[in-house]
TORGUGU-686504 format. One line per field, with one value per residue (C-alpha): x, y, z; residue number from 0; residue in one letter. Coordinates in steps of 0.001 Angstrom, whole numbers, padded with zeros to 6 digits. Example, Ala and Ser with C-alpha at 12.3 -4.5 7.8 and 13.67 -1.06 7.14 Angstrom:
! residues 2
xx: [012300|013670]
yy: [-004500|-001060]
zz: [007800|007140]
seq: [0|1]
type: [A|S]
***
This chain:
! residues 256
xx: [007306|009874|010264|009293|012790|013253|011068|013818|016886|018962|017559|018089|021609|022271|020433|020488|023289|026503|027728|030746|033941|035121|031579|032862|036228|035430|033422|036073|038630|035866|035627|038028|038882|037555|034461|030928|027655|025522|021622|019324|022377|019700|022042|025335|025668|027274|028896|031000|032162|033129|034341|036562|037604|039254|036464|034713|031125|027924|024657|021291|018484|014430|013816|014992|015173|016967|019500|020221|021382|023662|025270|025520|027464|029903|028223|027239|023673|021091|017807|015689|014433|017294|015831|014760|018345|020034|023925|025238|027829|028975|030327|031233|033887|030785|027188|025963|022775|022531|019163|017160|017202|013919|012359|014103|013119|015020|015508|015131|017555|020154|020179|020642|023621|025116|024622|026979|029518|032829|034375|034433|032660|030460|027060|026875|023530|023362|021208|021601|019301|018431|019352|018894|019351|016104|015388|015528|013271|010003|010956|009976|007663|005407|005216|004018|001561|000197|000280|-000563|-002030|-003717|-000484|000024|003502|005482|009227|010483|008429|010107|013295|014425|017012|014306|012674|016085|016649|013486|014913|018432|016707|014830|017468|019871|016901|017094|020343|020191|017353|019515|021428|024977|026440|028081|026575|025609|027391|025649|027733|027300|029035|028425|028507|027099|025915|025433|022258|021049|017603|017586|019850|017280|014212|015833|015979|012701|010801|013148|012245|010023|007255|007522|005633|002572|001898|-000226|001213|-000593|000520|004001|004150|002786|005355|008148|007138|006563|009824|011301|010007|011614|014638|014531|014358|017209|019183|018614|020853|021542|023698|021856|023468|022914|023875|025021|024009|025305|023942|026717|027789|030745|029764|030735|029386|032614|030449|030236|030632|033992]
yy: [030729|032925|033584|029767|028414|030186|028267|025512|026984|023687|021696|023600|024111|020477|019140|021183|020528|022659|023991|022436|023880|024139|026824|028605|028668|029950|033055|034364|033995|036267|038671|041457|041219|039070|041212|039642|040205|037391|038236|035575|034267|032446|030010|030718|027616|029303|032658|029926|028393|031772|032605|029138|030651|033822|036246|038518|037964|040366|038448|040380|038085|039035|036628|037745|034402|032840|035847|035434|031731|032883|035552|032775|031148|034513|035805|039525|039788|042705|041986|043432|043039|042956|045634|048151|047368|050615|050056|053151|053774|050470|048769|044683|043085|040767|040228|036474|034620|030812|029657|033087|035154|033692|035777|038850|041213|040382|043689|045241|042883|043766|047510|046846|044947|047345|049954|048315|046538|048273|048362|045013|043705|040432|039526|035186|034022|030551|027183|023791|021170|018146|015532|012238|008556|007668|004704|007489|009986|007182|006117|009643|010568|007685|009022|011823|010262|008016|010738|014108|013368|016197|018546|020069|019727|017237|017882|013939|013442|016074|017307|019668|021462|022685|024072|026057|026704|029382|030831|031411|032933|034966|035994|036438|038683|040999|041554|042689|045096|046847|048057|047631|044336|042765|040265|037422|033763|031038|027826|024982|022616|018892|017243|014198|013299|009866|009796|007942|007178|009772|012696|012571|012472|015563|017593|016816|019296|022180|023016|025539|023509|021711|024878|024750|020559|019905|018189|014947|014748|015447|012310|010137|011550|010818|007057|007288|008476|006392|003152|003954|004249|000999|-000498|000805|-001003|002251|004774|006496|008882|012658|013978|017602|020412|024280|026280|030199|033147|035644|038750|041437|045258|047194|050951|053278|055285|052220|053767|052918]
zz: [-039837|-039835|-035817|-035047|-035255|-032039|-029964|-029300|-029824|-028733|-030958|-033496|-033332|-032457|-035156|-038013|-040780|-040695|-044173|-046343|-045315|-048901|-049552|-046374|-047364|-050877|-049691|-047559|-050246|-052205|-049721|-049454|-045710|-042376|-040942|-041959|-041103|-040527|-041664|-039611|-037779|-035760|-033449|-035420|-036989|-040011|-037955|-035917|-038829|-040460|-036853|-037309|-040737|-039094|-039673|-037145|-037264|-036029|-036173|-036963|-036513|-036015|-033332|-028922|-028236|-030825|-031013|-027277|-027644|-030144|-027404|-024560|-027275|-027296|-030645|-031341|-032354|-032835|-033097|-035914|-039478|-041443|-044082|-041331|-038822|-038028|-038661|-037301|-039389|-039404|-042507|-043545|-046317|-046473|-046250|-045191|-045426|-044445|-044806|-043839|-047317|-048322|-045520|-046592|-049254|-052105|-053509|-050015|-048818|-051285|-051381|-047564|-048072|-050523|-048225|-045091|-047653|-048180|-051912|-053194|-050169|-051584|-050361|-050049|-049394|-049368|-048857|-047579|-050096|-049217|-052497|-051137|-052881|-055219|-052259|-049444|-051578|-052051|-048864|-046674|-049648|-048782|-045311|-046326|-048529|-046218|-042998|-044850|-048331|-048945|-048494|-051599|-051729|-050805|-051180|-050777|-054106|-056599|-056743|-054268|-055723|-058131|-055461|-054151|-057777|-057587|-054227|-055803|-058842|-056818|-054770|-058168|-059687|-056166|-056483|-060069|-059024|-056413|-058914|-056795|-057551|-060321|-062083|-059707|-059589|-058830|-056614|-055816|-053324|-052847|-049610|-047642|-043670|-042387|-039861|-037138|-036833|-033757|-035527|-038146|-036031|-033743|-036839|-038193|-036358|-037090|-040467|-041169|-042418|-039263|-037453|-039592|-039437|-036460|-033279|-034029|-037239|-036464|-034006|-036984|-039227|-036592|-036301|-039483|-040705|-038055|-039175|-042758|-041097|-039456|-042497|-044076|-041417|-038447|-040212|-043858|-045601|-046961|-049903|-049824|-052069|-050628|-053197|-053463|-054884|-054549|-056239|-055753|-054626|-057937|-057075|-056670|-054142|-051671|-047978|-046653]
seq: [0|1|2|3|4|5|6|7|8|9|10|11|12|13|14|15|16|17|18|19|20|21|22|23|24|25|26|27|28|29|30|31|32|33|34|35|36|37|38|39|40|41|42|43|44|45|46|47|48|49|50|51|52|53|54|55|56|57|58|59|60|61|62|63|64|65|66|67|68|69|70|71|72|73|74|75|76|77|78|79|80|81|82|83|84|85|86|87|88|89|90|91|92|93|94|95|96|97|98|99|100|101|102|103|104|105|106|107|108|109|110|111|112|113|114|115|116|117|118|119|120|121|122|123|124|125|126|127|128|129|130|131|132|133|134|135|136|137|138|139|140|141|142|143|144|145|146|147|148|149|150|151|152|153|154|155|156|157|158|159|160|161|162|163|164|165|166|167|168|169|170|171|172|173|174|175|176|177|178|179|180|181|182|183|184|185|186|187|188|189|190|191|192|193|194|195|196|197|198|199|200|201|202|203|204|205|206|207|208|209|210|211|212|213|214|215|216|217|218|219|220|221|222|223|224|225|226|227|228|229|230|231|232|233|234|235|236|237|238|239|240|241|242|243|244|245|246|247|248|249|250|251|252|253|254|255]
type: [X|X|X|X|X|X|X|X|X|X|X|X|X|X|X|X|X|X|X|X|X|X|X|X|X|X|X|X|X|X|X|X|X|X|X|X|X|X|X|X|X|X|X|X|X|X|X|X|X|X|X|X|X|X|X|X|X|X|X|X|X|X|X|X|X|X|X|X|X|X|X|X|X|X|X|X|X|X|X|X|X|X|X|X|X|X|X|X|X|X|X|X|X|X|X|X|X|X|X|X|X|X|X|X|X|X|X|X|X|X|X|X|X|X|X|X|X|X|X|X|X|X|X|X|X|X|X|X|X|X|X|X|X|X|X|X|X|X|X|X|X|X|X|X|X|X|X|X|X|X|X|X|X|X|X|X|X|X|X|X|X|X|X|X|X|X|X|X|X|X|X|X|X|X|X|X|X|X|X|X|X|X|X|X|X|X|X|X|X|X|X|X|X|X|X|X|X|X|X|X|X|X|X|X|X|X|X|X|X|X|X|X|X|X|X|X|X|X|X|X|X|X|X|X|X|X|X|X|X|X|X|X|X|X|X|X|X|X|X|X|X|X|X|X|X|X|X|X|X|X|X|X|X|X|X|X]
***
């Protein structure tokens, strides 16, 4: 799942939400200078914003083809497993994750960070959750009833921020473990997106559960989720909620 985003790139990056300015903002006012290092930069939605924000940004991302859209849009980007990438000396104010530390280690992850982060450098990884309106939420969820009801979870009929809430503890519980960090802060930024019945249906097949659904099914889900949308008048506004685990480098040894 983790190396399927790749297989349309353009998509991707057109359709997939950006991340609140103010979230952006707040982690390079953390950070003790400009140079990040993106882990999963995938198309560099996130590194442009950061880029936007003043920072330098290198990209590290498992997936060739994903990691060479990102350079034809003028981004630096090494391809390999974050936990195993070879950074030559190389060392960041901070460490970045936008929707890509779930695939990473999380203790592995974070002694990897510590290693390339400079004194006070602060590893932000961070999540975009979907939180829509009670009407939207039984809305897709009977989709997903009616089109795939033996799946054993679907996400449109619980709350999804309690799903993201075991990803940040697990991610909070990594960075612990490594041993290098101060104790991690958890944020949280609110933010909406109006949709089109098309924006929505181009993102749709992004997600990672999107890879494992078969192509059939995803057709049905697409009318599906399009007919919904019809009758909410052909558009809709997402509330979503960037959520932050994030923690300051506190060993005096830190390279640098």
């Amino acid at each position: 799942m983790a190396e399927s985003f790749g297989s349309d790139p353009e998509r991707y990056d057109r359709a997939r939400p950006r991340y609140p300015e103010a979230m952006v903002e707040a982690i390079v006012a953390a950070a003790p200078g400009p140079d990040v290092l993106d882990v999963g930069i995938g198309t560099g939605i996130a590194a442009r914003q950061f880029q936007a924000a003043g920072c330098t940004v290198l990209g590290v991302d498992v997936d060739t083809r994903i990691a060479e859209f990102a350079r034809r849009g003028g981004l630096e980007v090494e391809v390999a497993p974050f936990e195993a990438w070879d950074p030559a000396g190389r060392t960041f104010d901070a460490v970045v994750a936008g929707q890509t530390w779930h695939w990473i280690d999380p203790v592995a992850g974070a002694a990897k960070a510590a290693e390339v982060l400079r004194p006070g450098g602060r590893l932000a990884v961070f999540w975009n959750v979907f939180r829509p309106s009670p009407e939207v939420a039984e809305a897709f969820a009977g989709v997903y009833r009616r089109i795939l009801p033996d799946l054993p979870y679907n996400a449109w009929a619980a709350s999804s921020l309690d799903g993201y809430s075991a990803l940040s503890a697990k991610a909070a519980e990594g960075v612990r473990r490594a041993g290098a960090f101060d104790d991690p802060e958890q944020w949280r930024f609110d933010w909406q997106r109006s949709y089109t019945r098309d924006e929505w249906l181009d993102q749709l097949p992004t997600s990672g559960e999107a890879a494992r659904i078969p192509p059939a099914a995803m057709e049905e889900l697409l009318a599906g989720f399009g007919a919904a949308i019809d009758t909410m008048g052909g558009a809709f506004t997402m509330r979503y909620a960037a959520v932050v685990v994030t923690a300051a480098l506190s060993r005096t040894d830190a390279p640098g």
